[in-house]
Biopython code that builds the backbone (N, CA, C, O; Angstrom):
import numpy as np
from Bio.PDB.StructureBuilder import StructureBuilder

atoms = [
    (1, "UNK", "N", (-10.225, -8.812, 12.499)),
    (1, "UNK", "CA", (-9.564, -9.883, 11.768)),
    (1, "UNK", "C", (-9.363, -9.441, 10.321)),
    (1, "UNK", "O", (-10.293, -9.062, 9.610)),
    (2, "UNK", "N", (-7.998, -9.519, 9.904)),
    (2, "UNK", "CA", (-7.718, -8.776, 8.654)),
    (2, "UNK", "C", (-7.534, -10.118, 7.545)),
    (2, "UNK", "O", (-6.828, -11.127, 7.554)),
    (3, "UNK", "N", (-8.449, -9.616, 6.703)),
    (3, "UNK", "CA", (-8.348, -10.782, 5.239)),
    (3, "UNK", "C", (-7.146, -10.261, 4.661)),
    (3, "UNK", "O", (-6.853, -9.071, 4.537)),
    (4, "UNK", "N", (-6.590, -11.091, 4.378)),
    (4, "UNK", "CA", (-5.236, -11.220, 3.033)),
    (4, "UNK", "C", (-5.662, -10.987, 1.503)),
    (4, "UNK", "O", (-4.906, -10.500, 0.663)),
    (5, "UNK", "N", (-7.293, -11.502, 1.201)),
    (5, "UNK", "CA", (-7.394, -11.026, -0.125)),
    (5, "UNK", "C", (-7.234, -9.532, -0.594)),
    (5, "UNK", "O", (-7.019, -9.389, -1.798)),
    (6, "UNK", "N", (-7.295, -8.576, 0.060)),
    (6, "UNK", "CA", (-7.156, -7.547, -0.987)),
    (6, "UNK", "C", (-5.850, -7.210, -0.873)),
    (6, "UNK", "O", (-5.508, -6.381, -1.717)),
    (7, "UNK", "N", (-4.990, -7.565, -0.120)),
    (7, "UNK", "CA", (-3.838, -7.462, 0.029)),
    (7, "UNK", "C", (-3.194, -8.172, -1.453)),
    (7, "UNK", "O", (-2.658, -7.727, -2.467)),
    (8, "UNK", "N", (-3.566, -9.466, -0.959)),
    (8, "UNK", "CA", (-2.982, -10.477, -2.057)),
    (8, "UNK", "C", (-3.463, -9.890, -3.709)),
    (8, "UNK", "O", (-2.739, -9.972, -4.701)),
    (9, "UNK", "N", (-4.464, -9.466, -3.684)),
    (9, "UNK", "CA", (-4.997, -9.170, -4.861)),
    (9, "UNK", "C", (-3.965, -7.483, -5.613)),
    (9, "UNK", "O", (-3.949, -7.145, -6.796)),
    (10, "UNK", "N", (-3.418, -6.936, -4.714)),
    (10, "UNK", "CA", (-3.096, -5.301, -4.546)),
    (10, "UNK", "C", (-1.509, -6.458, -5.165)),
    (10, "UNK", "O", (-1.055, -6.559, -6.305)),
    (11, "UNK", "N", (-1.190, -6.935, -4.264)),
    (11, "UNK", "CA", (0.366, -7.546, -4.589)),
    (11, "UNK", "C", (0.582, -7.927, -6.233)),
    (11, "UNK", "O", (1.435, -7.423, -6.963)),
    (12, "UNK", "N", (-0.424, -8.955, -6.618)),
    (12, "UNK", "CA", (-0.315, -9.209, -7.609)),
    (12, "UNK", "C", (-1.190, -8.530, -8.946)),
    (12, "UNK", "O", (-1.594, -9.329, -9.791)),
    (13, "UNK", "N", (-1.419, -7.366, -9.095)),
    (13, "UNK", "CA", (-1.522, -6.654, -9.736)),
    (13, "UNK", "C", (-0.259, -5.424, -9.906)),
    (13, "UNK", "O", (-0.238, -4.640, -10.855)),
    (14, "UNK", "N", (0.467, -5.431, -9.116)),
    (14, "UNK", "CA", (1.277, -4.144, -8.813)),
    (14, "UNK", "C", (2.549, -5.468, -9.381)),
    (14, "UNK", "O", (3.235, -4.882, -10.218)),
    (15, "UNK", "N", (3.027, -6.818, -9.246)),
    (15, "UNK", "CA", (3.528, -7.641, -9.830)),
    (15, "UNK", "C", (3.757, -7.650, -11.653)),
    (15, "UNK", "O", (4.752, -7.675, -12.377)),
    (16, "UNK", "N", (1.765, -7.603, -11.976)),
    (16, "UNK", "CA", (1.975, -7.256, -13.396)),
    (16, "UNK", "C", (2.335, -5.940, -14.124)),
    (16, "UNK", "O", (2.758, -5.856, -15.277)),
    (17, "UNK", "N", (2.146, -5.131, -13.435)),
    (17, "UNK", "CA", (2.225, -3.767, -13.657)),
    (17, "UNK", "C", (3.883, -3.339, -13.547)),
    (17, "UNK", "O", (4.359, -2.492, -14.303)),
    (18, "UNK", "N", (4.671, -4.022, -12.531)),
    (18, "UNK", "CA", (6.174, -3.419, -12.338)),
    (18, "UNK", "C", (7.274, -4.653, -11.805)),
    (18, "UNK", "O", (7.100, -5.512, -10.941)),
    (19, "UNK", "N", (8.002, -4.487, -12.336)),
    (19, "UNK", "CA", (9.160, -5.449, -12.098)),
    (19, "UNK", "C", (9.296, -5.571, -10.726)),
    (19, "UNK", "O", (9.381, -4.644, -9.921)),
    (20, "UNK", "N", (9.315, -7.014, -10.449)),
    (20, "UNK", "CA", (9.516, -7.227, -9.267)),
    (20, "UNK", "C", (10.273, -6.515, -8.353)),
    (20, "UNK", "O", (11.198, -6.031, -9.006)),
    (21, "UNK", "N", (10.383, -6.176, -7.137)),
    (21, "UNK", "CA", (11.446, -5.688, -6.113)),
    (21, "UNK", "C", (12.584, -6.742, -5.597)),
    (21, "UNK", "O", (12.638, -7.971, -5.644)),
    (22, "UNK", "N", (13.298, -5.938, -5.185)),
    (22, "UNK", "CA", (14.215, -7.281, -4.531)),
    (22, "UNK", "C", (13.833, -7.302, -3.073)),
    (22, "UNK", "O", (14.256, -8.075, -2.214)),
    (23, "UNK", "N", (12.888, -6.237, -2.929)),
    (23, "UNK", "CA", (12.707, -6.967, -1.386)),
    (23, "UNK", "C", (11.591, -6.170, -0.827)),
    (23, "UNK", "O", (11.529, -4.945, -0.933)),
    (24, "UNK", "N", (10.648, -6.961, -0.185)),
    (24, "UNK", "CA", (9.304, -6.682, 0.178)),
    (24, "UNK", "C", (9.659, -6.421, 1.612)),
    (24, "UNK", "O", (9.925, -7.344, 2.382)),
    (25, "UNK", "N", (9.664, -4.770, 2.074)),
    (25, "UNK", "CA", (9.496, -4.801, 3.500)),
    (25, "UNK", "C", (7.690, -4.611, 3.774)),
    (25, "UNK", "O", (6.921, -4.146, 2.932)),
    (26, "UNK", "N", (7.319, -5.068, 5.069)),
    (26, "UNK", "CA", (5.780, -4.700, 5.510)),
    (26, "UNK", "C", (6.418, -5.118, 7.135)),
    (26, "UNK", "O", (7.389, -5.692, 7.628)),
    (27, "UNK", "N", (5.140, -4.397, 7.568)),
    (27, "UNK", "CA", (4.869, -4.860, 9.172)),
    (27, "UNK", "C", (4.405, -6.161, 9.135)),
    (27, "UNK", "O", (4.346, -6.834, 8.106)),
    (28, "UNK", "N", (4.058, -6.547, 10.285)),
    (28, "UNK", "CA", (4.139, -8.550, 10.776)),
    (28, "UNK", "C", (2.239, -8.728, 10.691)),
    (28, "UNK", "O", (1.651, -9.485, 11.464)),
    (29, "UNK", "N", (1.538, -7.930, 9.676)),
    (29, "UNK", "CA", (0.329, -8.063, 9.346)),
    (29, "UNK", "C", (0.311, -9.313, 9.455)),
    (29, "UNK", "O", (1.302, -9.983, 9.165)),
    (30, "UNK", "N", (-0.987, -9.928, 9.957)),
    (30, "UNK", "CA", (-1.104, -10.972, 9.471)),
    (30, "UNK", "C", (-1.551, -11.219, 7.757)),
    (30, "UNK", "O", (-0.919, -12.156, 7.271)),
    (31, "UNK", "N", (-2.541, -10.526, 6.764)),
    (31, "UNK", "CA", (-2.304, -10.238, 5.668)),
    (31, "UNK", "C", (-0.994, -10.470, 5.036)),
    (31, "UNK", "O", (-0.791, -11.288, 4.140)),
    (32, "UNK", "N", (-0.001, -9.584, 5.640)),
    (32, "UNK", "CA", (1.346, -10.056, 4.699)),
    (32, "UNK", "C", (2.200, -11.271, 4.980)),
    (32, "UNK", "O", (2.955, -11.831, 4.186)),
    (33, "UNK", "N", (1.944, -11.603, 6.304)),
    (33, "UNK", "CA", (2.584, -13.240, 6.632)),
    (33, "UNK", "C", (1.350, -14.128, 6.122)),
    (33, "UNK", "O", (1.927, -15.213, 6.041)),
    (34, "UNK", "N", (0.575, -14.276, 5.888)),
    (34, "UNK", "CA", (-0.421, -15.169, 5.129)),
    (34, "UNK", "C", (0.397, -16.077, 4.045)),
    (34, "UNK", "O", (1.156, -15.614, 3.193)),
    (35, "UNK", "N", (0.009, -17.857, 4.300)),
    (35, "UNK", "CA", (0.744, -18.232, 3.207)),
    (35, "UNK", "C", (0.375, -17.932, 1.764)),
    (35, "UNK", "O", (1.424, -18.076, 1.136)),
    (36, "UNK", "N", (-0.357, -17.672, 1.133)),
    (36, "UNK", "CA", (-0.607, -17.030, 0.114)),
    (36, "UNK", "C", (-0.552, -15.930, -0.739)),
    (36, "UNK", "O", (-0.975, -15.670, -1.866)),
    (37, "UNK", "N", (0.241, -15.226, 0.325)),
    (37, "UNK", "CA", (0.969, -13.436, 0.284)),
    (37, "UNK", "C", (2.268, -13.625, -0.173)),
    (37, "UNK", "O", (2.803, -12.990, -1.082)),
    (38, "UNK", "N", (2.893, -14.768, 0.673)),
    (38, "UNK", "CA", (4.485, -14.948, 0.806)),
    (38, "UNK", "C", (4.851, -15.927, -0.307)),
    (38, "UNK", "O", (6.009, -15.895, -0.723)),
    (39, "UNK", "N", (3.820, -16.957, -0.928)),
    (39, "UNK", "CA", (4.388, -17.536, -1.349)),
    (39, "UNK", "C", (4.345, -16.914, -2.768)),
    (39, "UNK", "O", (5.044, -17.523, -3.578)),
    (40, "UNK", "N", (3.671, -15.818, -3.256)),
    (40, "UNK", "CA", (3.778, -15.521, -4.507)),
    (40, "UNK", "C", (4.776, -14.131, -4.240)),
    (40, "UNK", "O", (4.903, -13.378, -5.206)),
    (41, "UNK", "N", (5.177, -13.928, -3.514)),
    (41, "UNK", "CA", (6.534, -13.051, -3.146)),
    (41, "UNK", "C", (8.051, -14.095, -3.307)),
    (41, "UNK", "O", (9.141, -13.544, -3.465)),
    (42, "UNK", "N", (7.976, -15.007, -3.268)),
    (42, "UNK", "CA", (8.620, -15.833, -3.382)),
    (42, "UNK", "C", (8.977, -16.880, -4.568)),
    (42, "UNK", "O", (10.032, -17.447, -4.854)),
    (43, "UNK", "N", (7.824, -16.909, -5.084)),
    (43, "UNK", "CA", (7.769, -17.179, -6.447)),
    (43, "UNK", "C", (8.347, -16.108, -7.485)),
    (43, "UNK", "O", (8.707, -16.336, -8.640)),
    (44, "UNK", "N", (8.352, -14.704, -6.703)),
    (44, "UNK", "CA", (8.672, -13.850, -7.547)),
    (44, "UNK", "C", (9.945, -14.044, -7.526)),
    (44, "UNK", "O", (10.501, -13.734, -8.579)),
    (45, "UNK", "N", (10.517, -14.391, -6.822)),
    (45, "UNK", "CA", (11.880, -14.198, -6.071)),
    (45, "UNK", "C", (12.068, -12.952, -5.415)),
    (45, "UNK", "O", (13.147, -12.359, -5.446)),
    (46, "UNK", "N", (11.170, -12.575, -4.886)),
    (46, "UNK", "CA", (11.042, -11.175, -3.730)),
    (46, "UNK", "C", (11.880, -12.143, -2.340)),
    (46, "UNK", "O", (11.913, -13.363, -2.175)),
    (47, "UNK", "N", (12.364, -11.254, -1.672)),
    (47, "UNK", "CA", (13.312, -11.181, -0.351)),
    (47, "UNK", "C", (12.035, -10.741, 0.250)),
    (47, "UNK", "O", (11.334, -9.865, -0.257)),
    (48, "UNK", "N", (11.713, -11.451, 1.488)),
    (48, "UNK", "CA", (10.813, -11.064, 2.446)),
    (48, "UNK", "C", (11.303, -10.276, 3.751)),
    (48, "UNK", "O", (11.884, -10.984, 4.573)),
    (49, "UNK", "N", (11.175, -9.078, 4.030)),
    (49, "UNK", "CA", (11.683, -8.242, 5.098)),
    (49, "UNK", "C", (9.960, -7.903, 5.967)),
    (49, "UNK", "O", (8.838, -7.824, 5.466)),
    (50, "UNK", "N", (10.370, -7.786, 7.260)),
    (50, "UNK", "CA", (9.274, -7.497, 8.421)),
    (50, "UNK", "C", (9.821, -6.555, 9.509)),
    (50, "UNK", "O", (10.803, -6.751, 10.225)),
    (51, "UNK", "N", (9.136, -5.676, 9.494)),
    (51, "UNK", "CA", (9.515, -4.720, 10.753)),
    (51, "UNK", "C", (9.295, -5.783, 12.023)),
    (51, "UNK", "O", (8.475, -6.697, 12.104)),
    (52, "UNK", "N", (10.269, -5.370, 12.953)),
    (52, "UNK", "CA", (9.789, -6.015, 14.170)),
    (52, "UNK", "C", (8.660, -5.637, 14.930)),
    (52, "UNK", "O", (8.080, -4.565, 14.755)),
    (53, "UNK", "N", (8.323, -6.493, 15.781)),
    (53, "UNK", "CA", (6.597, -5.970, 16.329)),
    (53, "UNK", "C", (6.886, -4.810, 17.159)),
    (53, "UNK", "O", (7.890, -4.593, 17.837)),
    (54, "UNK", "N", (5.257, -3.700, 16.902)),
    (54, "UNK", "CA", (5.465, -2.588, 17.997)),
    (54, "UNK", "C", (6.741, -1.920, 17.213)),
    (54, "UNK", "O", (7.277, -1.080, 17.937)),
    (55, "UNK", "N", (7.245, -2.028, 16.202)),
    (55, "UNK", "CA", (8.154, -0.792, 15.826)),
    (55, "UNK", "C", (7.804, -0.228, 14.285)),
    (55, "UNK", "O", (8.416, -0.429, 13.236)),
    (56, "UNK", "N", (6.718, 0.472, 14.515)),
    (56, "UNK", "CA", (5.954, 1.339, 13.862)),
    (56, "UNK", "C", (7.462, 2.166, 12.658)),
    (56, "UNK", "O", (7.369, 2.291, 11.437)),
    (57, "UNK", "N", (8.374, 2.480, 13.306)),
    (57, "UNK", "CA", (9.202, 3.380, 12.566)),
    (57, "UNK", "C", (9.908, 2.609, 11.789)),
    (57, "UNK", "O", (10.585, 3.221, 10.963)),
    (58, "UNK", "N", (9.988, 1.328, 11.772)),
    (58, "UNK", "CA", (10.515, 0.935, 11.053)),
    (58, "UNK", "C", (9.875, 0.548, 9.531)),
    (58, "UNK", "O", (10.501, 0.163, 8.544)),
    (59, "UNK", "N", (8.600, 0.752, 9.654)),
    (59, "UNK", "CA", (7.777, 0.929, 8.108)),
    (59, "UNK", "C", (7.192, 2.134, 7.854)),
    (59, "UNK", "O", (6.013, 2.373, 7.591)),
    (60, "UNK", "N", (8.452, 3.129, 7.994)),
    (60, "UNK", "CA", (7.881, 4.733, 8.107)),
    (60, "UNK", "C", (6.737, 4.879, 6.571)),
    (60, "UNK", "O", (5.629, 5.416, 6.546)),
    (61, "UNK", "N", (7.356, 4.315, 5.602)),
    (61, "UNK", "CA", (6.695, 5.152, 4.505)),
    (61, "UNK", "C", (5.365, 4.527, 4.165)),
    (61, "UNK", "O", (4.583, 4.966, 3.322)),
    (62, "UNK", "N", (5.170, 3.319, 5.006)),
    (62, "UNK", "CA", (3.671, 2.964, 4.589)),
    (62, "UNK", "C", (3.123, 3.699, 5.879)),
    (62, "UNK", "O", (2.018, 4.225, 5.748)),
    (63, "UNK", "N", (3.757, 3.806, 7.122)),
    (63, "UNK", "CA", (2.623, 4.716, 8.004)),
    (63, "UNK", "C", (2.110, 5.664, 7.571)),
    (63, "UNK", "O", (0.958, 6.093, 7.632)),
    (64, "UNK", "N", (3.683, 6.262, 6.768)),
    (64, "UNK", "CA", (2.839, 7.895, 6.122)),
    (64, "UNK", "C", (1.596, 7.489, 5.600)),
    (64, "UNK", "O", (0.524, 7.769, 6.137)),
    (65, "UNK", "N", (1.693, 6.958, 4.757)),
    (65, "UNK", "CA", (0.841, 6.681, 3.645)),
    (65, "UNK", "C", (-0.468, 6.461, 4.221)),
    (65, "UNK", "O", (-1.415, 6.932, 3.591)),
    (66, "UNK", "N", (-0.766, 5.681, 5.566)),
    (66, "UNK", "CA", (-1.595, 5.138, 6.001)),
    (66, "UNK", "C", (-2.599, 6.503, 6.759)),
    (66, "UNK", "O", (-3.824, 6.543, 6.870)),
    (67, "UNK", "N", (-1.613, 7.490, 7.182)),
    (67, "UNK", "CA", (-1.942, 8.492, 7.631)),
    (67, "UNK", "C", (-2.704, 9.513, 6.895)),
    (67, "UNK", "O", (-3.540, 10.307, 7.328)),
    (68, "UNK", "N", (-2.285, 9.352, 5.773)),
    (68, "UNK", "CA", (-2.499, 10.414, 4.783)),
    (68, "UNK", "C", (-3.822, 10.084, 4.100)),
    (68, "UNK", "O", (-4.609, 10.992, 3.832)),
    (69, "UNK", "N", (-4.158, 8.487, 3.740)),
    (69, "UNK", "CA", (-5.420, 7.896, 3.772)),
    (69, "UNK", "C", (-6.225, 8.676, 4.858)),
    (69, "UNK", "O", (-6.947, 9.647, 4.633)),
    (70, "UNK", "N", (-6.019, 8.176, 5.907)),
    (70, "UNK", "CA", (-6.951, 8.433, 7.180)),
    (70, "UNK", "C", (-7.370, 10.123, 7.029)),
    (70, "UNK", "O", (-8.499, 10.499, 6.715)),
    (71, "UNK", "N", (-6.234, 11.021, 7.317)),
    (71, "UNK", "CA", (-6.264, 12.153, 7.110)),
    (71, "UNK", "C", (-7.352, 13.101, 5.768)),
    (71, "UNK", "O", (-8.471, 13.615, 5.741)),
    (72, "UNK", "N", (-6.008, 12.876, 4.656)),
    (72, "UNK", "CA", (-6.976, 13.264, 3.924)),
    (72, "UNK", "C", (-8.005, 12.706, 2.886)),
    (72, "UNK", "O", (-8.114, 13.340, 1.836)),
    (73, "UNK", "N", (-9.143, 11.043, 3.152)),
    (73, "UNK", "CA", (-10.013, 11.589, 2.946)),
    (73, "UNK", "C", (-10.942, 10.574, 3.980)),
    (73, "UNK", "O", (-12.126, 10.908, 3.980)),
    (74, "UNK", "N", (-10.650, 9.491, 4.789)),
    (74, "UNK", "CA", (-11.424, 8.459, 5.781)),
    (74, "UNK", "C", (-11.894, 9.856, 6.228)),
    (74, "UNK", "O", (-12.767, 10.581, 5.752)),
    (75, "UNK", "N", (-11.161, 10.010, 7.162)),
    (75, "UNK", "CA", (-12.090, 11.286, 8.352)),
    (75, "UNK", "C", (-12.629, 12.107, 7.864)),
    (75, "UNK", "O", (-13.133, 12.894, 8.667)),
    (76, "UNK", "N", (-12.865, 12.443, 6.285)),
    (76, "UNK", "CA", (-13.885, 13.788, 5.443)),
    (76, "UNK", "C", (-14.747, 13.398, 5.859)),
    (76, "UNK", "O", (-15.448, 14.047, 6.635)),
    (77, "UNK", "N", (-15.089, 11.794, 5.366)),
    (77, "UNK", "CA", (-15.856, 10.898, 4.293)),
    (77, "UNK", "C", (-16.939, 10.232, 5.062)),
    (77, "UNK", "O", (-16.838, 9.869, 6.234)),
    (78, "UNK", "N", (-17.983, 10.102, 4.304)),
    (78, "UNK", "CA", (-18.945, 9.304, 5.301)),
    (78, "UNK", "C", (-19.244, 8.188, 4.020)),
    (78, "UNK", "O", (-20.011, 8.446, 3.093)),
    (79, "UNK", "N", (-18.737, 7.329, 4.111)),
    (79, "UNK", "CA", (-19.158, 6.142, 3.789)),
    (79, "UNK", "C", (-20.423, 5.284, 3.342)),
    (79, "UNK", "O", (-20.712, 4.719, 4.397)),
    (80, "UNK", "N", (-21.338, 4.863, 2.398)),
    (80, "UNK", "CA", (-22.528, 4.010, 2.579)),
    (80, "UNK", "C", (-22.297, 2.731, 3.334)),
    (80, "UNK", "O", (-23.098, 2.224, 4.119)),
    (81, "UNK", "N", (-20.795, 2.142, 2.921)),
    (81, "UNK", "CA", (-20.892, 0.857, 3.186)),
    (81, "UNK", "C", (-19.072, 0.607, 2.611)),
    (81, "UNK", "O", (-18.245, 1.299, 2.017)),
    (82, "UNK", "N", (-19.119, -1.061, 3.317)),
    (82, "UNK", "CA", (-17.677, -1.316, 2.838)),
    (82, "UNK", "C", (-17.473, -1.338, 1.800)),
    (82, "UNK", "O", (-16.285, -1.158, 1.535)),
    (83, "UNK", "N", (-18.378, -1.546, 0.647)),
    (83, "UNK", "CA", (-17.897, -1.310, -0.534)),
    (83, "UNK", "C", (-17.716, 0.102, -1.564)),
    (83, "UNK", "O", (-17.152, 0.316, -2.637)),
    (84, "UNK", "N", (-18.553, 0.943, -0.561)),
    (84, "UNK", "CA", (-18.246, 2.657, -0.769)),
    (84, "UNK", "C", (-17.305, 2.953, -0.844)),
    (84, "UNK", "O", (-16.912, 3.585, -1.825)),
    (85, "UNK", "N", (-16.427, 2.581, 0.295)),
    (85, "UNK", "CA", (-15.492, 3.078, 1.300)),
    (85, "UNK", "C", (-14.167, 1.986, 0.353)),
    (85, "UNK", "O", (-13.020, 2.344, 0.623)),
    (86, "UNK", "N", (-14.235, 1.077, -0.406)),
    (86, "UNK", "CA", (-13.643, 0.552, -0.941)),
    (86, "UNK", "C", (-13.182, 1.204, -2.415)),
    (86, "UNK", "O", (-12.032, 1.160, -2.853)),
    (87, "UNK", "N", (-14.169, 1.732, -2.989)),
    (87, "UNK", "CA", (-14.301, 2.459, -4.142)),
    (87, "UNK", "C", (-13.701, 3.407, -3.565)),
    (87, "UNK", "O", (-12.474, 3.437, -3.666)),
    (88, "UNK", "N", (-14.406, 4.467, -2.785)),
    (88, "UNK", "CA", (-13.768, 5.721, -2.691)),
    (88, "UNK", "C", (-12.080, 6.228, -2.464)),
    (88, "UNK", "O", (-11.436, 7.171, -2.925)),
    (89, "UNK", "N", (-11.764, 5.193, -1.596)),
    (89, "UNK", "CA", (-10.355, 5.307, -1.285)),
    (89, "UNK", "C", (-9.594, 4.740, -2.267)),
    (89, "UNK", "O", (-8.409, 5.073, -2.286)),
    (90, "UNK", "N", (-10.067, 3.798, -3.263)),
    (90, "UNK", "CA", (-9.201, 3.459, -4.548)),
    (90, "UNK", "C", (-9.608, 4.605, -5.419)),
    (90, "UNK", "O", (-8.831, 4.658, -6.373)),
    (91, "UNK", "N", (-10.446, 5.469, -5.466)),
    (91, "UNK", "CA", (-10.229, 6.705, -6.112)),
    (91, "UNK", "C", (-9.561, 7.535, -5.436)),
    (91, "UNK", "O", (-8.723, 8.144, -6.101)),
    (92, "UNK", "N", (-9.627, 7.829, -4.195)),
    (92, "UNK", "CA", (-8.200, 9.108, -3.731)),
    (92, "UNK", "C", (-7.431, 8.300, -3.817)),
    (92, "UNK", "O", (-8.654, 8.217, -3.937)),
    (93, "UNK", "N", (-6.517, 7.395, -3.909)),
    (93, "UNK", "CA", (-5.586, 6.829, -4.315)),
    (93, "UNK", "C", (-4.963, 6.782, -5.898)),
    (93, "UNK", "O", (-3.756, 6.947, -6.075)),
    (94, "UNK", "N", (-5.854, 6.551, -6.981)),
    (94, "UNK", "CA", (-5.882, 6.747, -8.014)),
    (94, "UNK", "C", (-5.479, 8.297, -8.347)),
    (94, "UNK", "O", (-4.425, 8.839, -8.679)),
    (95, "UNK", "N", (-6.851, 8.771, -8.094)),
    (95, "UNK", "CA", (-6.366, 10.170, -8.601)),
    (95, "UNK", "C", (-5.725, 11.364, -7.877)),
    (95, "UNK", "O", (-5.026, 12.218, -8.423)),
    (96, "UNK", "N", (-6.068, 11.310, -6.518)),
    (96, "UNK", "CA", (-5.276, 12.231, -5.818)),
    (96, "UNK", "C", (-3.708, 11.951, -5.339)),
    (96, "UNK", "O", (-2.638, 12.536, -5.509)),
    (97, "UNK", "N", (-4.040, 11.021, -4.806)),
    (97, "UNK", "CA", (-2.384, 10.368, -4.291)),
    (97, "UNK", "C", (-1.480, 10.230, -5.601)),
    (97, "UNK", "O", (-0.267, 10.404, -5.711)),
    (98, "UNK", "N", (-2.214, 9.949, -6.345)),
    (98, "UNK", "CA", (-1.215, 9.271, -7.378)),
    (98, "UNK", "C", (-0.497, 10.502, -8.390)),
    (98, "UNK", "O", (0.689, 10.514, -8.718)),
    (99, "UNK", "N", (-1.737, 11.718, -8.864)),
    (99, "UNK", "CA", (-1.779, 12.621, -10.056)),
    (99, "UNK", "C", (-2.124, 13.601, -9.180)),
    (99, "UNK", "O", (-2.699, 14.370, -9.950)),
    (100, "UNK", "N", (-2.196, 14.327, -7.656)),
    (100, "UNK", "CA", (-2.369, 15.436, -7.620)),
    (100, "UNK", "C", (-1.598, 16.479, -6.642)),
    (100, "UNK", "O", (-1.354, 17.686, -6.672)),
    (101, "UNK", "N", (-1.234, 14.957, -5.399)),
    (101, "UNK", "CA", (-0.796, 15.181, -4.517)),
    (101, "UNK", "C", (1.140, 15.116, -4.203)),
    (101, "UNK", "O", (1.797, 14.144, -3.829)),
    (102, "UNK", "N", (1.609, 16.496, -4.518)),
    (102, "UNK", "CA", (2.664, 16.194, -4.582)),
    (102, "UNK", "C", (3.940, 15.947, -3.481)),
    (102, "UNK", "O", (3.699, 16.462, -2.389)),
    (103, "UNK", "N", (5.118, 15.324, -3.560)),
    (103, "UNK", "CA", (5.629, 14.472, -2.207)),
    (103, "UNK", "C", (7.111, 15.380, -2.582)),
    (103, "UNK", "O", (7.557, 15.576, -3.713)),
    (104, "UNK", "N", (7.818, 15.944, -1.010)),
    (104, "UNK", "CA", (9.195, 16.555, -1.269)),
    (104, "UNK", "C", (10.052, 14.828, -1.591)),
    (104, "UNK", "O", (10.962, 14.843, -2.420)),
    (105, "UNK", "N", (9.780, 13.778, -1.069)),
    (105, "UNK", "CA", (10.976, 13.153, -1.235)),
    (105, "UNK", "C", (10.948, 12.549, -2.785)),
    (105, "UNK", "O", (11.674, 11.600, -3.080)),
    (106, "UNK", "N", (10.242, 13.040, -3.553)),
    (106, "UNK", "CA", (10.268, 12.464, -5.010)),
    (106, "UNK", "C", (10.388, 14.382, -6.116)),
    (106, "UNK", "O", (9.975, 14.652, -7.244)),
    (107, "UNK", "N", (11.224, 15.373, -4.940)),
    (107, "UNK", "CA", (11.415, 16.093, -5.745)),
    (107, "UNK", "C", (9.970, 17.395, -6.024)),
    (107, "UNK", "O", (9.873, 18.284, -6.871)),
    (108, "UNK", "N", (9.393, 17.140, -5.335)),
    (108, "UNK", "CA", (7.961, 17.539, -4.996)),
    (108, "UNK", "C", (7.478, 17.395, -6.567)),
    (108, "UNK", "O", (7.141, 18.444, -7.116)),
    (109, "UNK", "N", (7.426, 16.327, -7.233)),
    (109, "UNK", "CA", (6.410, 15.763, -8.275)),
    (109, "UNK", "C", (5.254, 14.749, -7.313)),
    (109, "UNK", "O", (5.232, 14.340, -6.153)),
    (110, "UNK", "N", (4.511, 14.647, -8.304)),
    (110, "UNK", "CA", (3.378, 13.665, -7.342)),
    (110, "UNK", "C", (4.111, 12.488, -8.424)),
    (110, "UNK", "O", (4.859, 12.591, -9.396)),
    (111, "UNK", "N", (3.413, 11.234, -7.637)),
    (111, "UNK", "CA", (4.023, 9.791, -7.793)),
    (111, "UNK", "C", (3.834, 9.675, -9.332)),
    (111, "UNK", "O", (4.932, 9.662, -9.888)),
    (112, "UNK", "N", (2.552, 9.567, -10.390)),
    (112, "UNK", "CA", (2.857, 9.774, -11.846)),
    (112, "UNK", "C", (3.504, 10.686, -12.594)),
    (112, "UNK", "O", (3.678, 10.509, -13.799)),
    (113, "UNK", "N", (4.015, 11.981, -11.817)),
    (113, "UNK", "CA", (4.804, 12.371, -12.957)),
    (113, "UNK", "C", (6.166, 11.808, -12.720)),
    (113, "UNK", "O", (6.992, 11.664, -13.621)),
    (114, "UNK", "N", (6.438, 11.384, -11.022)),
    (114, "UNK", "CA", (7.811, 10.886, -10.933)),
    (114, "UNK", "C", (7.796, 9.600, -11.546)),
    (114, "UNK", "O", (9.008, 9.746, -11.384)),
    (115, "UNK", "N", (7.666, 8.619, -12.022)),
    (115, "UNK", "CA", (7.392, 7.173, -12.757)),
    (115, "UNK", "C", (7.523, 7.632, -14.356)),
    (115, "UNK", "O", (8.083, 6.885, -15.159)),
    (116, "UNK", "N", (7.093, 8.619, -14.662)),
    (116, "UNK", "CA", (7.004, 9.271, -16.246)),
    (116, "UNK", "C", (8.294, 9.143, -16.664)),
    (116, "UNK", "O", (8.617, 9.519, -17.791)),
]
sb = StructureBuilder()
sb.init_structure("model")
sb.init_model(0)
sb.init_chain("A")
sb.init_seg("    ")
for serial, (resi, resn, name, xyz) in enumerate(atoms, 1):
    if name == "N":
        sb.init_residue(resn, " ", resi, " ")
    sb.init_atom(name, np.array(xyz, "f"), 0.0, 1.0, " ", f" {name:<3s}", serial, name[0])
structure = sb.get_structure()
């Protein structure tokens, strides 16, 4: 059973941080259909988009992403606890994903120097 808070919490920080989008695609999470997800997507005036169910390809770039979590560092990692495992992956996210790890479709910069 997936909570919406860190979702909701990830949304509206990334809200203050960057101009709204015109349009929020995600899979049919329950997290992102949560009324409390949608309605401050909506408040934003965000366009709500949903892959259809079972079609994985249609939210290719968060699978990557999801993969690349799992990959390189869930399956290193041994964990104390959920809140280890909470920290740790907001640090490979922070610093690796963000400042180390670089992506061909942004030109092979990693994500902060492409935003620079």
């Amino acid at each position: 059973n997936l909570d919406h808070t860190l979702t909701l919490v990830a949304l509206q920080r990334g809200l203050v941080k960057y101009p709204a989008p015109e349009i929020h695609h995600s899979d049919q999470g329950v997290q992102y259909a949560a009324t409390a997800y949608t309605q401050v997507l909506q408040d934003a005036q965000v366009q709500i988009s949903m892959a259809d169910q079972g079609e994985a390809w249609q939210n290719g770039y968060a699978e990557r992403l999801i993969r690349t979590i799992k990959e390189e560092e869930v399956d290193l990692s041994e964990y104390l606890d959920y809140h280890d495992a909470y920290h740790q992956i907001g640090r490979f996210l922070d610093d690796v994903y963000m400042h180390k790890r670089i992506h061909s479709s942004l030109g092979y910069l990693t994500p902060a120097e492409f935003e620079a």
